[in-house]
N, CA, C and O atoms as a Maestro MAE file, in Angstrom:
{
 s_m_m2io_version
 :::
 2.0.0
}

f_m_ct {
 s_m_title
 :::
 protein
 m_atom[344] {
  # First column is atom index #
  i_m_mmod_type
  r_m_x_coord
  r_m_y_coord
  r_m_z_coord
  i_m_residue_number
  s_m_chain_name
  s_m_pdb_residue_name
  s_m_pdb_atom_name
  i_m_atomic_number
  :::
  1 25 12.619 21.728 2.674 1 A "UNK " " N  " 7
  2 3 11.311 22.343 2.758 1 A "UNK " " CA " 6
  3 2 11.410 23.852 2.912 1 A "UNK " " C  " 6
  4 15 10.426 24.582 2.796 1 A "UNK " " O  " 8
  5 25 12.712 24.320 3.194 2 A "UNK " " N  " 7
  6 3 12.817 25.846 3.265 2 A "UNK " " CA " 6
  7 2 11.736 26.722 2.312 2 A "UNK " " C  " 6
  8 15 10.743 27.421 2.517 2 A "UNK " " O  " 8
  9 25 12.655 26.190 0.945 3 A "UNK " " N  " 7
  10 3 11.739 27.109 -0.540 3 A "UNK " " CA " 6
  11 2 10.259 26.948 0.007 3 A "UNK " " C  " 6
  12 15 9.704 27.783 0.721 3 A "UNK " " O  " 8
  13 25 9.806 25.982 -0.344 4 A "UNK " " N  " 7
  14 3 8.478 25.293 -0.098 4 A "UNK " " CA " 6
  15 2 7.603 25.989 0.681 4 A "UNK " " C  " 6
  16 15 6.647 26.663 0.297 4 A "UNK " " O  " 8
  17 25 8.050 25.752 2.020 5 A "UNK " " N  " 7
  18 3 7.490 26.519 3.150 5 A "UNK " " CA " 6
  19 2 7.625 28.055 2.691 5 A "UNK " " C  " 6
  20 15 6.532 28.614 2.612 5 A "UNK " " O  " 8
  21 25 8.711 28.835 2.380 6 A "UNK " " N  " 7
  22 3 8.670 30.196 2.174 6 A "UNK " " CA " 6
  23 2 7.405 30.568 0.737 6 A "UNK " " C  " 6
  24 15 6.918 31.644 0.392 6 A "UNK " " O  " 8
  25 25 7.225 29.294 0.236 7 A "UNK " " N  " 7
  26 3 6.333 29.689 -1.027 7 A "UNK " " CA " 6
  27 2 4.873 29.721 -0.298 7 A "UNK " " C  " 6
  28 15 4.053 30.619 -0.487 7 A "UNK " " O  " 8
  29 25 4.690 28.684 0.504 8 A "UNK " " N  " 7
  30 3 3.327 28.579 1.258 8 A "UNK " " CA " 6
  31 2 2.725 29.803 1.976 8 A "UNK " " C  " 6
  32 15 1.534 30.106 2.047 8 A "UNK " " O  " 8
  33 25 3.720 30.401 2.457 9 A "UNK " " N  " 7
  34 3 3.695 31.386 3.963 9 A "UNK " " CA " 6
  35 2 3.661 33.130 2.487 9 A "UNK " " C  " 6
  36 15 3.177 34.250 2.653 9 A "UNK " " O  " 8
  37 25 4.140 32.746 1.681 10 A "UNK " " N  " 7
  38 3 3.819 33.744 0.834 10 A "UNK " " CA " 6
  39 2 2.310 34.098 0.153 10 A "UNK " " C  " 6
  40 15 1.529 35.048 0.094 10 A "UNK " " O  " 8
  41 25 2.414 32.801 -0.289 11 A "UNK " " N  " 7
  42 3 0.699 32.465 -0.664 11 A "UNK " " CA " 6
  43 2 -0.208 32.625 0.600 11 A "UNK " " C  " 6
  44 15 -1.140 33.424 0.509 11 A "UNK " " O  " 8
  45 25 -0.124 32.314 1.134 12 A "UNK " " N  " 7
  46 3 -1.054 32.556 2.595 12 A "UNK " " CA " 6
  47 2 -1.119 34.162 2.943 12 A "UNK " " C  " 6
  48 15 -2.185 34.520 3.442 12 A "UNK " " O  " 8
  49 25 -0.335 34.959 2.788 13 A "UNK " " N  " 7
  50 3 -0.196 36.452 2.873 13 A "UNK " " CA " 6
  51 2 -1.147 36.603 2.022 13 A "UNK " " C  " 6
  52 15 -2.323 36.713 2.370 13 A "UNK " " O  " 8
  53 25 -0.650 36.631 0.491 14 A "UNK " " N  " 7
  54 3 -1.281 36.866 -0.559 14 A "UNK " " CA " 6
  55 2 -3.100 36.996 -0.240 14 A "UNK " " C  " 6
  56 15 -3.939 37.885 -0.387 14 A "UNK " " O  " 8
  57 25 -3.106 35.574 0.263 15 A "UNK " " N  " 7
  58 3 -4.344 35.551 -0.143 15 A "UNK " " CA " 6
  59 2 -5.483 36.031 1.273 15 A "UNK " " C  " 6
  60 15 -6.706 36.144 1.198 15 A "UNK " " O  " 8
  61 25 -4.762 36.209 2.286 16 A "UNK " " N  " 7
  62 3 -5.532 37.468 3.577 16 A "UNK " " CA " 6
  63 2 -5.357 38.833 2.897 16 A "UNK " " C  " 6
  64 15 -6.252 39.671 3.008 16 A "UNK " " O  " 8
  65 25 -4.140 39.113 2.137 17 A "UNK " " N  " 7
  66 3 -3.973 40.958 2.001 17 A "UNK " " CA " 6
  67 2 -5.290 40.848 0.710 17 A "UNK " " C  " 6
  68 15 -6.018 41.840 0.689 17 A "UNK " " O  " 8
  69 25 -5.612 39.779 -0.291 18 A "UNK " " N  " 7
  70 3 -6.222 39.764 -0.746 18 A "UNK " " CA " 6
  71 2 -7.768 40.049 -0.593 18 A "UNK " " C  " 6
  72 15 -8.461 40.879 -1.181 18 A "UNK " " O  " 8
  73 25 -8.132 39.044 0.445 19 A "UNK " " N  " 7
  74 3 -9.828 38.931 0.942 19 A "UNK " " CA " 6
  75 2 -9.574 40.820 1.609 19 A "UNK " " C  " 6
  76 15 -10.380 41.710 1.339 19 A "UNK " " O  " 8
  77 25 -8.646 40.982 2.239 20 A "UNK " " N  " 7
  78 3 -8.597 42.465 2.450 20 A "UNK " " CA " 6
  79 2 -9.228 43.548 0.946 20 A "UNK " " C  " 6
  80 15 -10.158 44.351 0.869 20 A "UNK " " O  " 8
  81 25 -8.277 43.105 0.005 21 A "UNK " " N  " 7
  82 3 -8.097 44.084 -0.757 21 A "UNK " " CA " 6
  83 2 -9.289 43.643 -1.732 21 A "UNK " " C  " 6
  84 15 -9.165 44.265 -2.786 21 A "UNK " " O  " 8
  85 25 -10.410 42.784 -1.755 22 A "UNK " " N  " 7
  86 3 -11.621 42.299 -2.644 22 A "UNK " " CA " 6
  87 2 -12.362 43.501 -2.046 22 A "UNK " " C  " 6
  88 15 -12.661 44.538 -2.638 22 A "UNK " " O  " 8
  89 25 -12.627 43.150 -0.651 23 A "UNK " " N  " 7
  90 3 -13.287 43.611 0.116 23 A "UNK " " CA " 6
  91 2 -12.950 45.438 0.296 23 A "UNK " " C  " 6
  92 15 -13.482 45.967 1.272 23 A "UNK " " O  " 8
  93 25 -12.419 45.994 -0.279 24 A "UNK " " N  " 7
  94 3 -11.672 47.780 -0.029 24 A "UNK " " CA " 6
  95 2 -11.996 47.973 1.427 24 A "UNK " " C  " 6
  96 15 -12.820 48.724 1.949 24 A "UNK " " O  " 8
  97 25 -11.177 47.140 1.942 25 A "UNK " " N  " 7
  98 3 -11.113 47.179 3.154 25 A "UNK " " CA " 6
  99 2 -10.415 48.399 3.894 25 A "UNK " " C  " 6
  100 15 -9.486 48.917 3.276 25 A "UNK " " O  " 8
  101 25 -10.647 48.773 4.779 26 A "UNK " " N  " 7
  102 3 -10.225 49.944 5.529 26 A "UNK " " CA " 6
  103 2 -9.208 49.832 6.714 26 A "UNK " " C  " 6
  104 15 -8.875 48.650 6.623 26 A "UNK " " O  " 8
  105 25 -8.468 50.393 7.845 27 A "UNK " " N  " 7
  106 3 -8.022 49.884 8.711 27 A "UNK " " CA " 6
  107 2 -9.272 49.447 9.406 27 A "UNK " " C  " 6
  108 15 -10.388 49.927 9.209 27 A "UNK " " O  " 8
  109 25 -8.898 48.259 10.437 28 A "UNK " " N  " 7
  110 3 -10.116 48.219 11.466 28 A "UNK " " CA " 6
  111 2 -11.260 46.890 11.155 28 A "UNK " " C  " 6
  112 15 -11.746 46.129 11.991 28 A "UNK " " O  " 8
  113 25 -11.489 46.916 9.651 29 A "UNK " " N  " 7
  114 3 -12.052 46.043 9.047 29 A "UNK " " CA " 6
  115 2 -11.228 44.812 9.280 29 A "UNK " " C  " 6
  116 15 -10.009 44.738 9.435 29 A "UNK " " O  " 8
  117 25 -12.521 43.449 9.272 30 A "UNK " " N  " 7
  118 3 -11.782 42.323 10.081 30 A "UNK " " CA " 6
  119 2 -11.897 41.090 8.750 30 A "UNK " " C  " 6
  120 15 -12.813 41.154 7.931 30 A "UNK " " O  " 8
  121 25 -11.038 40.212 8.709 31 A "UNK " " N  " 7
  122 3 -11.411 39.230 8.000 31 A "UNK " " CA " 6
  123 2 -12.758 38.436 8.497 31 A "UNK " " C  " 6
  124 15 -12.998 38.107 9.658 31 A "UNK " " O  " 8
  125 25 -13.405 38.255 7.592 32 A "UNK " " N  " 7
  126 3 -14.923 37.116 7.639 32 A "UNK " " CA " 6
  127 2 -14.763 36.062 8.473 32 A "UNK " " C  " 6
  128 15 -13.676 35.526 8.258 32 A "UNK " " O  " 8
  129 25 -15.312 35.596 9.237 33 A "UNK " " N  " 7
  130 3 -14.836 34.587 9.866 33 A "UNK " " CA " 6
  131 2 -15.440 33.388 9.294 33 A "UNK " " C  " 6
  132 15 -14.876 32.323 9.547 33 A "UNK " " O  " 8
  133 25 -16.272 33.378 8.717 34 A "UNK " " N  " 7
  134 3 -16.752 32.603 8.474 34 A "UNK " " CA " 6
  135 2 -15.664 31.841 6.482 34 A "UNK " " C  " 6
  136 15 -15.524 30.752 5.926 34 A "UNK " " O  " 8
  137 25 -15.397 32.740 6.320 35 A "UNK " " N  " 7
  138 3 -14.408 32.642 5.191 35 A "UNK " " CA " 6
  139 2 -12.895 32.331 5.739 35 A "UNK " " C  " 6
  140 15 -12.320 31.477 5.064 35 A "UNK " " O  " 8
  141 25 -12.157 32.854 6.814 36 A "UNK " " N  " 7
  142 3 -11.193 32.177 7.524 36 A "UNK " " CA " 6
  143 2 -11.494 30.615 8.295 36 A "UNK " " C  " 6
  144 15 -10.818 29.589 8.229 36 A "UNK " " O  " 8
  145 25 -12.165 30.756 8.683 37 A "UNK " " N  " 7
  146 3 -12.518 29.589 9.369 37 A "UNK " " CA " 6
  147 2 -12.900 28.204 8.524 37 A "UNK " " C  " 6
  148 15 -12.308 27.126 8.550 37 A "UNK " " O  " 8
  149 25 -14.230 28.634 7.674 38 A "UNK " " N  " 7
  150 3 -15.072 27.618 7.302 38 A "UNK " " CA " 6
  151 2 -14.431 27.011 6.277 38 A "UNK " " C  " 6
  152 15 -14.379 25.809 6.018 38 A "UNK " " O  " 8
  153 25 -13.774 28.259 5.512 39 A "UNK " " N  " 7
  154 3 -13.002 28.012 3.920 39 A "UNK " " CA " 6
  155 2 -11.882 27.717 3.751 39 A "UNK " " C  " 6
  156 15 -11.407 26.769 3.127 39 A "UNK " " O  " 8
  157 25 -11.301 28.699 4.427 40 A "UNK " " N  " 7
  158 3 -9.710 28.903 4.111 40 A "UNK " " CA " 6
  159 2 -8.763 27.856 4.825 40 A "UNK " " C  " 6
  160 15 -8.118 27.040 4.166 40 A "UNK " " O  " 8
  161 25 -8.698 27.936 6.603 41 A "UNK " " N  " 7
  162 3 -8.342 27.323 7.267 41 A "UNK " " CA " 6
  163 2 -8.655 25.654 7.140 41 A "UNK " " C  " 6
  164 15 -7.877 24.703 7.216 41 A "UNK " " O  " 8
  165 25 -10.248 25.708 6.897 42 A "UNK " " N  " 7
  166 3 -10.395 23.812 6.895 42 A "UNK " " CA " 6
  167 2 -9.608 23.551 5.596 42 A "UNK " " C  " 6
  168 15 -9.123 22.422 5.529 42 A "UNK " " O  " 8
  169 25 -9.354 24.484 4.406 43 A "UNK " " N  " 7
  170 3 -9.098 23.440 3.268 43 A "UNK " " CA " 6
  171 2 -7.198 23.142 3.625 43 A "UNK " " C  " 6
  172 15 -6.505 22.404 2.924 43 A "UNK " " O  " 8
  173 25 -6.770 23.783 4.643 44 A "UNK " " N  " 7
  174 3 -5.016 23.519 4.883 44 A "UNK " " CA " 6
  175 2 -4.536 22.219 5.346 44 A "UNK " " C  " 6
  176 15 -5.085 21.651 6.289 44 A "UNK " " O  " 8
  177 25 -3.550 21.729 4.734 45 A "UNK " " N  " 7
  178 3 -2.684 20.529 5.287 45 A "UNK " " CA " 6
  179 2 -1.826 21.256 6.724 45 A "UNK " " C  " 6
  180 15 -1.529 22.409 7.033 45 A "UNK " " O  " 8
  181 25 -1.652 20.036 7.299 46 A "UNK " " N  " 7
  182 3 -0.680 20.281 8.533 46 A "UNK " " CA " 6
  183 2 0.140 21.143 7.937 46 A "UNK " " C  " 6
  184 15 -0.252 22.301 8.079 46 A "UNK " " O  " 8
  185 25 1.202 21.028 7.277 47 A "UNK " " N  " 7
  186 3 2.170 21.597 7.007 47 A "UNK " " CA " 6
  187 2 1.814 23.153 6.667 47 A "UNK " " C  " 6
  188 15 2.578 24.115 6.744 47 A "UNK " " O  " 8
  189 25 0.911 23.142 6.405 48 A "UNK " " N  " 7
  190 3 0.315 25.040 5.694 48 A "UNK " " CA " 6
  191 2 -0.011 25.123 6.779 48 A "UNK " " C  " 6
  192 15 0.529 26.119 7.261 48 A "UNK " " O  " 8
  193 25 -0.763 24.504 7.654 49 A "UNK " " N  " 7
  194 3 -1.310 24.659 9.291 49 A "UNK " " CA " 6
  195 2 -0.157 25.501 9.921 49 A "UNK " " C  " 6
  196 15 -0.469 26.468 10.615 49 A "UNK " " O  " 8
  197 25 0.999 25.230 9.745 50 A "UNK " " N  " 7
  198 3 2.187 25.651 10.614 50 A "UNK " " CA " 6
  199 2 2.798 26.891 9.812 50 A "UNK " " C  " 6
  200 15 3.634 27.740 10.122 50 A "UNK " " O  " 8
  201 25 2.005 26.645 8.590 51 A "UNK " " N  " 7
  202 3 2.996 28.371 8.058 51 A "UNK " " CA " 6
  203 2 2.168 29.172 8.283 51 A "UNK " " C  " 6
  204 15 2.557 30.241 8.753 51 A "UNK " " O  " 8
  205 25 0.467 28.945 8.001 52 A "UNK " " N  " 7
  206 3 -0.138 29.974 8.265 52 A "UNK " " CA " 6
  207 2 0.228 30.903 10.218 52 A "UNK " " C  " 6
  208 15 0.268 32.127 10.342 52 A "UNK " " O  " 8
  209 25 0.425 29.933 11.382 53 A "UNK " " N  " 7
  210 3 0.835 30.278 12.233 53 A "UNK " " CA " 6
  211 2 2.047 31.447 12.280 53 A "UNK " " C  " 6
  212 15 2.113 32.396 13.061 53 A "UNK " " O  " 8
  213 25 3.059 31.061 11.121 54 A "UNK " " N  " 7
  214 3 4.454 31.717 10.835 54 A "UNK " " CA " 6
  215 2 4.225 32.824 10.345 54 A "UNK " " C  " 6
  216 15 4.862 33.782 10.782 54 A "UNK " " O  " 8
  217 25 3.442 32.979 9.502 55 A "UNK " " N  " 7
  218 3 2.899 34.185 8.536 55 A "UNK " " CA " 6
  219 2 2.288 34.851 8.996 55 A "UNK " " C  " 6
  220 15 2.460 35.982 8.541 55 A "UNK " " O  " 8
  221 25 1.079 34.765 10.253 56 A "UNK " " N  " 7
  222 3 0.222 35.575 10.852 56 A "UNK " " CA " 6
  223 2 0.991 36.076 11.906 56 A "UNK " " C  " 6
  224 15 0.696 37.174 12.379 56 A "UNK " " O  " 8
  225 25 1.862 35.482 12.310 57 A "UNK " " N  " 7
  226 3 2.555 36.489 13.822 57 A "UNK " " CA " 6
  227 2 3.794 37.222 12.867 57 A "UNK " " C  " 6
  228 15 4.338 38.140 13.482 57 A "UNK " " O  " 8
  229 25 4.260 37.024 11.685 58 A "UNK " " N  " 7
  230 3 5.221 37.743 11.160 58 A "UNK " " CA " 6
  231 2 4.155 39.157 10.502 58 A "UNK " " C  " 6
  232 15 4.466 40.346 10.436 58 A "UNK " " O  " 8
  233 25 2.875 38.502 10.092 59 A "UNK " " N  " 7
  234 3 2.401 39.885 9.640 59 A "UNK " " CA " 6
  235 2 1.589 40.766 10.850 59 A "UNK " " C  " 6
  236 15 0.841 41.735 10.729 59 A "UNK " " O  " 8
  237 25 1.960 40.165 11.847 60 A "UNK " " N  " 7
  238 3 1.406 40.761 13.023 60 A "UNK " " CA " 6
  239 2 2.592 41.771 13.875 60 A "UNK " " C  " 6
  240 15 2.294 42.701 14.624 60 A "UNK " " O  " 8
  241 25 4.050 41.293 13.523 61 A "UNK " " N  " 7
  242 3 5.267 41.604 14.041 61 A "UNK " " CA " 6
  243 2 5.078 43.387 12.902 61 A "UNK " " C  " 6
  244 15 5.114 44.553 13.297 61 A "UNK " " O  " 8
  245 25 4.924 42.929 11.742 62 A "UNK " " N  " 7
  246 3 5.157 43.834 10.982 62 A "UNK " " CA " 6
  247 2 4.025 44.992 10.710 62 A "UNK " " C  " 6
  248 15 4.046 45.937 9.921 62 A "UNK " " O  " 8
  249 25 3.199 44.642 11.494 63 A "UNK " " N  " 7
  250 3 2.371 45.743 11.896 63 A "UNK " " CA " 6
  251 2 1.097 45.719 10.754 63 A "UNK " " C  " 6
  252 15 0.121 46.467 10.723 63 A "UNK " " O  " 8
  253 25 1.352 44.901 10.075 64 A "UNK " " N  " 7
  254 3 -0.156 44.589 8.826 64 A "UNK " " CA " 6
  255 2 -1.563 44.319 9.474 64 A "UNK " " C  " 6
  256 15 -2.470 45.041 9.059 64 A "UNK " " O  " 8
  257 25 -1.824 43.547 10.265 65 A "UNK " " N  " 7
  258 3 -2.828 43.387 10.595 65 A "UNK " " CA " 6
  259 2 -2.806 43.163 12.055 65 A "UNK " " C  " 6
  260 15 -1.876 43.788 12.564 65 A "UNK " " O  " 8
  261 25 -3.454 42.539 12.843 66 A "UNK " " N  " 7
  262 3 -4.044 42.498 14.592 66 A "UNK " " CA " 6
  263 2 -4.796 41.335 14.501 66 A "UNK " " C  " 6
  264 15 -5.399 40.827 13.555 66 A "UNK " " O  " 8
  265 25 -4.658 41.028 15.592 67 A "UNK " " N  " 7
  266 3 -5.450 39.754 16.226 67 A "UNK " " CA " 6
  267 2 -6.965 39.885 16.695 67 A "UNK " " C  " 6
  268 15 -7.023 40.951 17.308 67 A "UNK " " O  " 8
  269 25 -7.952 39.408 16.685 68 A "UNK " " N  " 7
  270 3 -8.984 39.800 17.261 68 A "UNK " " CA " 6
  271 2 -9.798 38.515 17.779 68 A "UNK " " C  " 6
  272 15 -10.213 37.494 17.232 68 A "UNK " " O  " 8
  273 25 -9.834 39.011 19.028 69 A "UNK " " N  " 7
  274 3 -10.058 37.556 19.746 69 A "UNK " " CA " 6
  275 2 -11.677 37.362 19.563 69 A "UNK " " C  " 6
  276 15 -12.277 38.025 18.717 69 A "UNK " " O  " 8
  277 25 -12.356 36.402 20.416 70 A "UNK " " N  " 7
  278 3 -13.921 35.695 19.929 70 A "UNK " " CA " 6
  279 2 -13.715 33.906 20.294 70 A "UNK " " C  " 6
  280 15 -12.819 33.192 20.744 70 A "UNK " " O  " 8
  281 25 -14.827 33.769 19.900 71 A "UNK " " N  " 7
  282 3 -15.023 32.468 19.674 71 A "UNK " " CA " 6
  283 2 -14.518 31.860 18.444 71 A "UNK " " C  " 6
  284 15 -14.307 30.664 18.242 71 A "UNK " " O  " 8
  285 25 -14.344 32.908 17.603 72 A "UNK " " N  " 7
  286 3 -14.112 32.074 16.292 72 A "UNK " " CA " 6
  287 2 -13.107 33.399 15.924 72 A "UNK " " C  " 6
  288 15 -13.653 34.325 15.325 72 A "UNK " " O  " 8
  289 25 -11.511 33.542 16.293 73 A "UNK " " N  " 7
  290 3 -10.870 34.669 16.343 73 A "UNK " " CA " 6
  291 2 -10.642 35.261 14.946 73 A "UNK " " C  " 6
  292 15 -10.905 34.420 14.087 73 A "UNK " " O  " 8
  293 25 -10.310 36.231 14.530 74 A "UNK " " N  " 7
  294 3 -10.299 36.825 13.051 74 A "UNK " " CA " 6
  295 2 -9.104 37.315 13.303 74 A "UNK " " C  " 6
  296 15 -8.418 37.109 14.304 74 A "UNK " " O  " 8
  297 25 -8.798 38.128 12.158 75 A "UNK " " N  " 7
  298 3 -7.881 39.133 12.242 75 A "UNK " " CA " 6
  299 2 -7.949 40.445 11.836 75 A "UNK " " C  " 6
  300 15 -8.127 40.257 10.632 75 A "UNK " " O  " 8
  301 25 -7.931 42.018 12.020 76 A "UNK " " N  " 7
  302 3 -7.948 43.024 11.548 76 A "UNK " " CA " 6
  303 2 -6.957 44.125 10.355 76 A "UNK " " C  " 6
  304 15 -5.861 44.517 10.756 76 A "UNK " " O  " 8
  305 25 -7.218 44.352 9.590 77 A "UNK " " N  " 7
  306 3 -6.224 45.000 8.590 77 A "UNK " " CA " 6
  307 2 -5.909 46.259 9.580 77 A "UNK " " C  " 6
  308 15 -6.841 46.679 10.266 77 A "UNK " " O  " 8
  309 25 -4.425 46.972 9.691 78 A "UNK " " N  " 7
  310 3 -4.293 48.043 10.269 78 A "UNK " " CA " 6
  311 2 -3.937 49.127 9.603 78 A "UNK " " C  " 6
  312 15 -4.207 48.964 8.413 78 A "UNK " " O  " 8
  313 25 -3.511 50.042 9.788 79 A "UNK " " N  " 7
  314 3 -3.835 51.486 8.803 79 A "UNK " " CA " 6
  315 2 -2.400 51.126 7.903 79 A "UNK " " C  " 6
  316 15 -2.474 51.527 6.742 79 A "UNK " " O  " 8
  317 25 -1.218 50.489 8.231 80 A "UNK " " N  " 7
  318 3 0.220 50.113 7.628 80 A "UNK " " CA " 6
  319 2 -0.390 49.114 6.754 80 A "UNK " " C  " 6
  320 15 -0.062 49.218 5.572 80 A "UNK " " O  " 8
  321 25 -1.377 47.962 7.116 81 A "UNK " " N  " 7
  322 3 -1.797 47.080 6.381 81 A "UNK " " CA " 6
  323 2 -2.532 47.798 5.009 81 A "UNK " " C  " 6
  324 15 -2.384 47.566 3.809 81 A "UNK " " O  " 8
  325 25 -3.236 48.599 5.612 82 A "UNK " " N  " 7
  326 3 -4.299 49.278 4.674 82 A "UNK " " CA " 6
  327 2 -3.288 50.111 3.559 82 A "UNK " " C  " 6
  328 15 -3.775 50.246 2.437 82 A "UNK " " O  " 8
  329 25 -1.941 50.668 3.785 83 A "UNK " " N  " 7
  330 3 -1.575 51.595 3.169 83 A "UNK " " CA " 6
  331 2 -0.719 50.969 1.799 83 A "UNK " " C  " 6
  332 15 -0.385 51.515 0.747 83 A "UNK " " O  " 8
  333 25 -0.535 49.627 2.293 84 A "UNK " " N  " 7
  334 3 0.481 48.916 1.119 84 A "UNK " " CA " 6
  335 2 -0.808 48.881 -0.302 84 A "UNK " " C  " 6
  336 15 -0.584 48.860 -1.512 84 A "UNK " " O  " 8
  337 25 -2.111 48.883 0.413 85 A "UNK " " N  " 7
  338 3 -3.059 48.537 -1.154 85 A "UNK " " CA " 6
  339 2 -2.698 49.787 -2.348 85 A "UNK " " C  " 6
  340 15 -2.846 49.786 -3.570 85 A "UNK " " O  " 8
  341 25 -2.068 51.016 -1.225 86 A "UNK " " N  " 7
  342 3 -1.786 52.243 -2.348 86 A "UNK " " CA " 6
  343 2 -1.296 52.217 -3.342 86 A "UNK " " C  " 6
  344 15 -1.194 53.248 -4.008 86 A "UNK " " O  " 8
  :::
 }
 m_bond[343] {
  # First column is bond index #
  i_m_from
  i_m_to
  i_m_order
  :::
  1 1 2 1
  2 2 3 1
  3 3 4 2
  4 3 5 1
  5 5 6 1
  6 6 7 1
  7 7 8 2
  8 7 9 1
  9 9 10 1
  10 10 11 1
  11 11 12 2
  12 11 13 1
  13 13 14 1
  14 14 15 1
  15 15 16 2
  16 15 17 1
  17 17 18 1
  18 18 19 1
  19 19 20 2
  20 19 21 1
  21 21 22 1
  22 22 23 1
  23 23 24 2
  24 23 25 1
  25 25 26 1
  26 26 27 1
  27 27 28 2
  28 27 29 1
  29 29 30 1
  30 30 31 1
  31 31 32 2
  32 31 33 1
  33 33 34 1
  34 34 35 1
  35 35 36 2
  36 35 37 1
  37 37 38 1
  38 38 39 1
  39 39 40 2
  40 39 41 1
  41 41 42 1
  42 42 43 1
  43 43 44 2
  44 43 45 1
  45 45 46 1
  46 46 47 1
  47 47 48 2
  48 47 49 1
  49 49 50 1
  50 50 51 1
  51 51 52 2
  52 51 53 1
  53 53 54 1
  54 54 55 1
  55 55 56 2
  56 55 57 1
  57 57 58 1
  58 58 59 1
  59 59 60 2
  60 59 61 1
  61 61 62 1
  62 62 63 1
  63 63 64 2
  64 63 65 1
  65 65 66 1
  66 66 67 1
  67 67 68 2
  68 67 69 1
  69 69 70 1
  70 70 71 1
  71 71 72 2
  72 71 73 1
  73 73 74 1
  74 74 75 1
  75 75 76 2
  76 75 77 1
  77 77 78 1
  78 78 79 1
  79 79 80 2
  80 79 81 1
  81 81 82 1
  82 82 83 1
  83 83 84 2
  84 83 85 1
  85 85 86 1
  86 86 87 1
  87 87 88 2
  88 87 89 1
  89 89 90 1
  90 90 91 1
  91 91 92 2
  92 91 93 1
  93 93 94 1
  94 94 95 1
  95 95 96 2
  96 95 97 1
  97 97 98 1
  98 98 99 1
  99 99 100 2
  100 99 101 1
  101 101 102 1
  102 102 103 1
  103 103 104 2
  104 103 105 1
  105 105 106 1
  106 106 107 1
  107 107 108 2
  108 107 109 1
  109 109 110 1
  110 110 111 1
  111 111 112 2
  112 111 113 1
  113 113 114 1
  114 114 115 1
  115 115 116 2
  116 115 117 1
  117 117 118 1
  118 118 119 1
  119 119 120 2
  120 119 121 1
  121 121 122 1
  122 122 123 1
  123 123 124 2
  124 123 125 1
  125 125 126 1
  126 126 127 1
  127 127 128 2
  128 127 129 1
  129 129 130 1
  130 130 131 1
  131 131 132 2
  132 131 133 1
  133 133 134 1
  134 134 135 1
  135 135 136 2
  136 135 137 1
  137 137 138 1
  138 138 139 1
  139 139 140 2
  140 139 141 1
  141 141 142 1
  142 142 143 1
  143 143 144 2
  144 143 145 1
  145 145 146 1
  146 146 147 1
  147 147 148 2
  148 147 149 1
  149 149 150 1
  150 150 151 1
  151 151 152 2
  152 151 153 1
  153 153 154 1
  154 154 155 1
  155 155 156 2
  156 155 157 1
  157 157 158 1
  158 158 159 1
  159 159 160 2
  160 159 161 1
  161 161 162 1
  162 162 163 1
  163 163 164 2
  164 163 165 1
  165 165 166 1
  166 166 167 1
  167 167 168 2
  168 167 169 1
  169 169 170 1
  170 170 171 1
  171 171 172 2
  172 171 173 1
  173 173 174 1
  174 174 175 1
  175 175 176 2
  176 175 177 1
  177 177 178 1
  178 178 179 1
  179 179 180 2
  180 179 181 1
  181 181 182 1
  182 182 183 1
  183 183 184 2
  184 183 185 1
  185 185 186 1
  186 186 187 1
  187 187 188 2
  188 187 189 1
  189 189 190 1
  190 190 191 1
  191 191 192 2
  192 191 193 1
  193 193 194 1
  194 194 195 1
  195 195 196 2
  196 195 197 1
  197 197 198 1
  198 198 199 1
  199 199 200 2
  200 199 201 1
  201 201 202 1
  202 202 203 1
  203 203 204 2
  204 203 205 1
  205 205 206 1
  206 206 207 1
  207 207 208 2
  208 207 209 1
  209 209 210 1
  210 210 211 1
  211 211 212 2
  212 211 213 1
  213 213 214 1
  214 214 215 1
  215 215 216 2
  216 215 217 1
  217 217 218 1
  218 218 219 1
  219 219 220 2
  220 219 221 1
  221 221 222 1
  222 222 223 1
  223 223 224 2
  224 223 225 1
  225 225 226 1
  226 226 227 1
  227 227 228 2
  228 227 229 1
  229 229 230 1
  230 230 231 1
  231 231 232 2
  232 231 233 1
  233 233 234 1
  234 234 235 1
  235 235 236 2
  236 235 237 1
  237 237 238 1
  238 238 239 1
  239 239 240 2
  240 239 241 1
  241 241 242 1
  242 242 243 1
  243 243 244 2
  244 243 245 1
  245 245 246 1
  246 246 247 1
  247 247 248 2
  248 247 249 1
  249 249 250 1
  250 250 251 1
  251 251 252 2
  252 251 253 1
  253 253 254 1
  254 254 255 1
  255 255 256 2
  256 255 257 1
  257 257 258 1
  258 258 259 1
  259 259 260 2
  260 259 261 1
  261 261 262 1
  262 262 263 1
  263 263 264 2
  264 263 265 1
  265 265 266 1
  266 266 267 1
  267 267 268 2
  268 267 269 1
  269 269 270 1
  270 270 271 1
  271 271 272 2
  272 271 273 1
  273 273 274 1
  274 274 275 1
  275 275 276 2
  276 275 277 1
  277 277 278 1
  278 278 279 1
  279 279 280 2
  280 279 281 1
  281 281 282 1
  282 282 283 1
  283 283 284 2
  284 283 285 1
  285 285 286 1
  286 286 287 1
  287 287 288 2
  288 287 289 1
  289 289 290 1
  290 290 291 1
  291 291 292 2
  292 291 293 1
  293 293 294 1
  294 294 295 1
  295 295 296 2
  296 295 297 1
  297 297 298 1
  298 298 299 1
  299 299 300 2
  300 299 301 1
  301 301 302 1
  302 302 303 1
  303 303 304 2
  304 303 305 1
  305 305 306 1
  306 306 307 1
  307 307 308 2
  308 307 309 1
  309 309 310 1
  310 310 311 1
  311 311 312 2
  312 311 313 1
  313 313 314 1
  314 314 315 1
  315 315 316 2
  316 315 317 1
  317 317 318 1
  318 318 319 1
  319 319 320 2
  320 319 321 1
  321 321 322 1
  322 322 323 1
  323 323 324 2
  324 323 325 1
  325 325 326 1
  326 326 327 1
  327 327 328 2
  328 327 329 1
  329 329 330 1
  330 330 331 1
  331 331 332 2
  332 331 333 1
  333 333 334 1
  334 334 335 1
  335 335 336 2
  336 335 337 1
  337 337 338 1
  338 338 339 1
  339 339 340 2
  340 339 341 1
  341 341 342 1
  342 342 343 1
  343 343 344 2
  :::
 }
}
């Protein structure tokens, strides 16, 4: 499951730097929650369940985006996140 998983956790990047980059998102700007939550997250199998976890604290390690807590938590693009759209 190595490949597999590394293909999932890629696609899962892809497609947050994406809703970022639809959106000309700025630093600071947060993902939708209602599009993380309602859309994105319900349509995942367990197994994507556990990469998206892998992928969000690695793109959190790497300084792309931030956590933002709530009831329904999001995440924020940060100015390093923002600069790769260049």
């Amino acid at each position: 499951m190595g490949k597999h998983k590394e293909a999932i956790k890629l696609a899962i990047k892809d497609e947050f730097l994406g809703q970022f980059r639809s959106a000309a998102a700025k630093a600071g700007d947060v993902l939708p929650v209602a599009w993380l939550h309602d859309d994105f997250m319900a349509s995942l199998s367990t197994k994507e369940q556990q990469a998206l976890e892998e992928i969000v604290s690695e793109m959190i390690s790497d300084g792309l985006i931030t956590y933002v807590g709530g009831p329904k938590p999001t995440y924020a693009l940060t100015s390093k996140g923002e600069s790769i759209f260049c």
